[in-house]
Residue, then its C-alpha position, 0 to 999 in steps of 0.5 A: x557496422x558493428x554487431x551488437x551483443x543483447x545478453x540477458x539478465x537472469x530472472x529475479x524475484x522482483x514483483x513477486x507478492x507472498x502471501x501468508x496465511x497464518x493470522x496476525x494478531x491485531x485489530x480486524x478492520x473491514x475496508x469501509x470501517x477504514x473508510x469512515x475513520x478517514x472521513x472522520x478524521x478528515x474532518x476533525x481537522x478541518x474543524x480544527x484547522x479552521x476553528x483557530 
């Protein structure tokens, strides 16, 4: 049986996550004022889905 070679791949960057701590401009939204727009507009659609 022939001898089988396992040869290694270098380390990559791959998953690596950078995290940047200079503010960006734009709006500042808190996770529960996402939330509550989904919502909203979950169900704007419905309404208009279901109103035609």
């Amino acid at each position: 049986m022939a001898k089988k070679d396992k040869k290694t791949l270098p380390p990559s960057g791959a998953g690596l996550v950078r995290y940047f701590e200079e503010e960006t401009r734009g709006p500042k939204l808190s996770p529960e004022q996402v939330v509550v727009m989904t919502v909203i507009l979950a169900i704007f659609c419905l309404a208009l889905h279901f109103s035609a």
